[in-house]
LUMLOKE-259756 format. One record per residue (C-alpha): x, y, z; residue number from 1. Coordinates in steps of 0.02 Angstrom, whole numbers, plus 50000, padded with zeros to 5 digits. Last residue first. Layout:
<sefis>
((X, Y, Z), NUM)
...
</sefis>
This chain:
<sefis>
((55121, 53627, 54961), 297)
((55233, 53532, 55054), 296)
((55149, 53572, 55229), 295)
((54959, 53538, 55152), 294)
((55006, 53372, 55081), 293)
((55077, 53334, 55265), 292)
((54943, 53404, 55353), 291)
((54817, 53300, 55255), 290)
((54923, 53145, 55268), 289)
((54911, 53156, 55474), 288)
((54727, 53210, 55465), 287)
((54696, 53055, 55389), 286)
((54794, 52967, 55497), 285)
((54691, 53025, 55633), 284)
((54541, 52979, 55537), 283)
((54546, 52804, 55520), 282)
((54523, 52699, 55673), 281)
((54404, 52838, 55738), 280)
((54287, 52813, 55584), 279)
((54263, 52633, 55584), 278)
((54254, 52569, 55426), 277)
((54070, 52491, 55360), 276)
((54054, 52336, 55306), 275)
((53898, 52303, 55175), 274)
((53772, 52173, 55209), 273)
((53596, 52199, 55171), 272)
((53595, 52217, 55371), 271)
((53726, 52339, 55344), 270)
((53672, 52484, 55231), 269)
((53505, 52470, 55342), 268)
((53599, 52503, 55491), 267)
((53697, 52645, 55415), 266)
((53599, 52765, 55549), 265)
((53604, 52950, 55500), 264)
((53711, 53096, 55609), 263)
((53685, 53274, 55677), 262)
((53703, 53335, 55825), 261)
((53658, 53523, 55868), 260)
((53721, 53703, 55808), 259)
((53828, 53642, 55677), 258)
((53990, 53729, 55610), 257)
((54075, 53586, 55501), 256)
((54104, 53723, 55349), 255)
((54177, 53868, 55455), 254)
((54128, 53984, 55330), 253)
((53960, 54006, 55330), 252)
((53965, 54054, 55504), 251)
((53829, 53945, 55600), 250)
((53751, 54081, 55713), 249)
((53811, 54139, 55918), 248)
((53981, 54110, 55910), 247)
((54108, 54050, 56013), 246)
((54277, 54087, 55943), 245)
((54404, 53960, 55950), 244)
((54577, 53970, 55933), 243)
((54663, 53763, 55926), 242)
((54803, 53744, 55998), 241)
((54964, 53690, 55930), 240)
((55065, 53524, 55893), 239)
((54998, 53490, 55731), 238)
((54950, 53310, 55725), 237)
((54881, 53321, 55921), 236)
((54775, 53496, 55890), 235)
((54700, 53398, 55739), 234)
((54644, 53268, 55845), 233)
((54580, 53386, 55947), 232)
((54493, 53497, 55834), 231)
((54378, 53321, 55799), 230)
((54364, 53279, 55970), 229)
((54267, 53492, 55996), 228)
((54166, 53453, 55833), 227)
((54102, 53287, 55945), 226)
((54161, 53134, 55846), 225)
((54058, 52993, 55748), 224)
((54057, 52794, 55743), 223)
((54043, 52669, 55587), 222)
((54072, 52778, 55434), 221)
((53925, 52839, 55327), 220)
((53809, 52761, 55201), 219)
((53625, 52777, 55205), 218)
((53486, 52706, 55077), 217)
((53349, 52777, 54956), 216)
((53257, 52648, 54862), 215)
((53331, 52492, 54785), 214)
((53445, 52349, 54819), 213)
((53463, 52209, 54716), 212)
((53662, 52223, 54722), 211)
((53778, 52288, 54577), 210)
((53742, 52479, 54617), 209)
((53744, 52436, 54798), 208)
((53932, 52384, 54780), 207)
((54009, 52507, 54682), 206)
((53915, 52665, 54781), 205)
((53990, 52586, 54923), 204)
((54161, 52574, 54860), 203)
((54172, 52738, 54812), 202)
((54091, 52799, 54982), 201)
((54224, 52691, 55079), 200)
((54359, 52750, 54974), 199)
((54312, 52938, 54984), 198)
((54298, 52909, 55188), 197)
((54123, 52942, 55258), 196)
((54085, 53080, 55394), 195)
((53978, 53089, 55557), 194)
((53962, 53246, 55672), 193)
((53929, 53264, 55856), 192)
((53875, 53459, 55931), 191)
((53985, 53460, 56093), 190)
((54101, 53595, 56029), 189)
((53945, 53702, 55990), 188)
((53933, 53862, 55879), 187)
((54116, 53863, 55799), 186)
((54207, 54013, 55729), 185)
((54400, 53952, 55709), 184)
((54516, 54097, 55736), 183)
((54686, 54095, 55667), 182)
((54823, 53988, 55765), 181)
((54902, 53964, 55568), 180)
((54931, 53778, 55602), 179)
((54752, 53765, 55706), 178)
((54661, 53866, 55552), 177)
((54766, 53774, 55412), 176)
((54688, 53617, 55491), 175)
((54522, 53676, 55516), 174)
((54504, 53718, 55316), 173)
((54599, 53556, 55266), 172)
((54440, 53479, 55350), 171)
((54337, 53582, 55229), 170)
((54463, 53566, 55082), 169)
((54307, 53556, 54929), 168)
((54437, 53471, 54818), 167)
((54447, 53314, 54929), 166)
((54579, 53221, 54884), 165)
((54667, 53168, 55042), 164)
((54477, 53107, 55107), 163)
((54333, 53153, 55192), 162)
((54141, 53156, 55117), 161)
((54006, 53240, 55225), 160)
((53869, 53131, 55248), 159)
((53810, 53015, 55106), 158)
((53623, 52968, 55058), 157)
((53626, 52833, 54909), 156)
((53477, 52850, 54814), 155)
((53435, 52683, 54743), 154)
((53340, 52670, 54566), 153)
((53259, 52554, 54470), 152)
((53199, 52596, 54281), 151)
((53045, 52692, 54253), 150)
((53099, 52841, 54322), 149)
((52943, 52946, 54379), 148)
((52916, 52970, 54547), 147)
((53076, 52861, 54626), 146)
((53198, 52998, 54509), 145)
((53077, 53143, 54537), 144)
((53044, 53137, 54728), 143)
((53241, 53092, 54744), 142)
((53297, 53248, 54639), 141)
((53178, 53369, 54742), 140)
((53281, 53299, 54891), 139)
((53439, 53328, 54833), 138)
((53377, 53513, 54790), 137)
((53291, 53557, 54954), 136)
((53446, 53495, 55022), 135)
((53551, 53606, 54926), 134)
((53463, 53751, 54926), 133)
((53323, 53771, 54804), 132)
((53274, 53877, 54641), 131)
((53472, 53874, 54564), 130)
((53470, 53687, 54569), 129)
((53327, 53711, 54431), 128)
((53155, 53678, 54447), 127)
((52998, 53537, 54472), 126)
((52906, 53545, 54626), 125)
((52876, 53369, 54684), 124)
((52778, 53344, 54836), 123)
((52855, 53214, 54969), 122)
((52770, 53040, 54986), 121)
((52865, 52933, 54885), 120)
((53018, 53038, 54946), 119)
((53000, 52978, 55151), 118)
((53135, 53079, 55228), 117)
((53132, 53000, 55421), 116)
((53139, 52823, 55359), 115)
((53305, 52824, 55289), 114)
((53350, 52806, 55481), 113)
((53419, 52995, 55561), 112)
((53545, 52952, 55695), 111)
((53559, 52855, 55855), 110)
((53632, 53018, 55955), 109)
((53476, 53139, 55876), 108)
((53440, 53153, 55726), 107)
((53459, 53360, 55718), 106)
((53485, 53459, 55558), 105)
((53363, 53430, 55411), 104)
((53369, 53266, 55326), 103)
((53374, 53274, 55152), 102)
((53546, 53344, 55191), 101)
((53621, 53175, 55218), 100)
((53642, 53180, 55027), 99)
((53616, 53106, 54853), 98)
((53728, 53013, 54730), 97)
((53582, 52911, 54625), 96)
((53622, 52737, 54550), 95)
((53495, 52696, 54419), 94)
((53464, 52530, 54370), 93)
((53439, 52442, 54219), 92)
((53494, 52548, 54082), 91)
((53435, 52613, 53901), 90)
((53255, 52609, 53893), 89)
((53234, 52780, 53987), 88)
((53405, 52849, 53988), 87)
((53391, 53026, 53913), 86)
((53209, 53064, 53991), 85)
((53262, 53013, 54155), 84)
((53398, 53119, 54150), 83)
((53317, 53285, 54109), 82)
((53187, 53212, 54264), 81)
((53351, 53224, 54377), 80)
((53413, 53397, 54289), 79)
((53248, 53476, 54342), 78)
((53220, 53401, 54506), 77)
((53366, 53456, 54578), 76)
((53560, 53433, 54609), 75)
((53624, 53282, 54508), 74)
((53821, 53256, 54482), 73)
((53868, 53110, 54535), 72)
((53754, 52982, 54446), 71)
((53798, 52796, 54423), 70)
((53718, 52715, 54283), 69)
((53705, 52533, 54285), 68)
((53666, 52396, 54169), 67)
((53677, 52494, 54019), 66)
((53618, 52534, 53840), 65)
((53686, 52678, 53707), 64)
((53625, 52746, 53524), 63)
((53550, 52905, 53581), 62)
((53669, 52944, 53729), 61)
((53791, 53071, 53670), 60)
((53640, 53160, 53567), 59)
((53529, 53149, 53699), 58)
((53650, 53225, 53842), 57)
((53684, 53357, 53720), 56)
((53514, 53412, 53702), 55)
((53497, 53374, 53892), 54)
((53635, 53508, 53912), 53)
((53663, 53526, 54096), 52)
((53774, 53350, 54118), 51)
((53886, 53434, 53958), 50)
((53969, 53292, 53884), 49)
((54146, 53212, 53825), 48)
((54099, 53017, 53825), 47)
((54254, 52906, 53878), 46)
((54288, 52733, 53910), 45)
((54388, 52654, 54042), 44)
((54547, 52560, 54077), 43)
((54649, 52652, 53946), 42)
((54735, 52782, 54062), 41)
((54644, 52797, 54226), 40)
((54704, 52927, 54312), 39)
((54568, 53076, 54244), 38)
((54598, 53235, 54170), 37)
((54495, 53366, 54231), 36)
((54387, 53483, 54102), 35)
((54312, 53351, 53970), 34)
((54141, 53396, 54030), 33)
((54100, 53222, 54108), 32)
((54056, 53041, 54047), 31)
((54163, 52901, 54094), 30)
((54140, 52728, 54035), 29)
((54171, 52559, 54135), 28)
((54179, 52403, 54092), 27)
((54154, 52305, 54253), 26)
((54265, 52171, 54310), 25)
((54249, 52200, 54503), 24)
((54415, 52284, 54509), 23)
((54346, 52426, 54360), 22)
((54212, 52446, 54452), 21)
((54298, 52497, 54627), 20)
((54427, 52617, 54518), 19)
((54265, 52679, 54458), 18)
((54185, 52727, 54617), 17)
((54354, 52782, 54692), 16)
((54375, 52888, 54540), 15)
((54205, 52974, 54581), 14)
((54272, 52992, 54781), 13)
((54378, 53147, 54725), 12)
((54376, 53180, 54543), 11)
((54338, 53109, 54384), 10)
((54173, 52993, 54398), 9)
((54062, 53119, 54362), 8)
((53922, 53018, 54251), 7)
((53999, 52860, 54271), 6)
((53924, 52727, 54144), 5)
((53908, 52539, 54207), 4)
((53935, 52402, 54084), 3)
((53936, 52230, 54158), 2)
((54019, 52084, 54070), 1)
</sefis>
């Protein structure tokens, strides 16, 4: 049987991930902080440990071996080569959560390919997640993980996740704007985003992790929407108008705020043969639940 270990696998699309393992037969073990209790009862193991504390990372792992690890919860260059030091010798392959923000804004209507963030040939400068912003960070983590592991590794680059349990609330954030007919700041209504369900990205991370695949790879919904579709759809579950404010900078609040278009290609995702959902087919429903969940809270 196939032991994968979940480092972050207790919220949002992390119990997706290991709800997907645990239907493909894998046994699956947990390892976190101890701090959100998790929905899967005795299906899965559990190791109670702090991700920043390689001294405690060490200790947890000392006496361990698996065929996949599946990391969450990586930010930079420092905690990446941390991690490389713990499981060196003791897994196969290394499955890497990173981010469309190795890419910087832009990528025109086709989309950024894997291509255009290259990090076998990026410079590694080795430091905390508190030295870079968040791209900066994923992509330090990358240069470190495919510089140095010396176990395989595939660096799954997600846009921005969507689902019902999404604990960061950024589309909840545009509905409660439209319901509450408070301002939205937005730079460009035309600017086209692309998203991933929590399901989908779950299941993806499930399924390249027990492939041959390595290197860094996309994953995002089939299709996109303009900012100005996506306040649509949300004008049509509500039953009010959106208030926008045109602004003249990306308000750090108004967390889908682009400037300019910005999507990645899944075409390599699917030529090694992974389905992707089409995103138009399921986010209006989405949107539906959200308000709901939002309305009864």
């Amino acid at each position: 049987m196939t032991k994968a270990l979940v480092l972050g696998g207790t919220r949002f699309f992390g119990v997706q991930l290991v709800e997907s393992l645990l239907q493909q037969g894998v046994e699956v073990t947990v390892a976190s902080r101890g701090n959100v209790e998790d929905p899967f009862g005795d299906k899965v193991s559990r190791i109670k440990v702090d991700r920043l504390d390689v001294g405690d990372m060490q200790k947890n792992f000392v006496h361990t071996d698996w065929d996949i690890v599946f990391d969450q919860i990586c930010y930079s260059s420092q905690e990446a080569i941390d991690t490389i030091d713990v499981f060196a010798g003791k897994t196969k392959k290394y499955v890497f959560t990173s981010s469309k923000s190795v890419y910087e804004l832009g990528g025109g209507e086709q989309g950024f390919i894997e291509e255009y963030f290259n990090p076998f040939e990026y410079n590694l400068n080795i430091g905390p997640k508190e030295d870079f912003s968040y791209g900066e960070g994923k992509r330090q983590a990358e240069v470190a993980f495919f510089s140095r592991a010396p176990f395989p590794v595939v660096a799954v680059r997600f846009p921005i996740v969507i689902g019902i349990n999404d604990y960061t609330d950024r589309l909840n954030y545009y509905i409660k704007k439209v319901r509450d007919q408070a301002d939205i700041h937005l730079v460009n209504l035309e600017a086209a985003i692309d998203f991933i369900s929590e399901e989908e990205a779950g299941d993806f991370l499930a399924w390249v992790g027990q492939s041959d695949f390595e290197g860094p790879i996309n994953a995002t919904s089939n299709g996109n929407v303009k900012i100005g579709e996506l306040l649509a759809y949300i004008e049509e579950k509500v039953g009010k108008s959106a208030i926008v404010v045109a602004d003249t900078k990306e308000e750090s609040d108004s967390p889908y705020n682009i400037s300019k278009t910005w999507l990645i290609s899944n075409e390599k995702a699917e030529r090694q043969g992974y389905e992707f959902r089409e995103l138009k087919e399921y986010l209006p429903s989405l949107i539906e639940e959200a308000l709901i969940k939002i309305n009864t809270k």
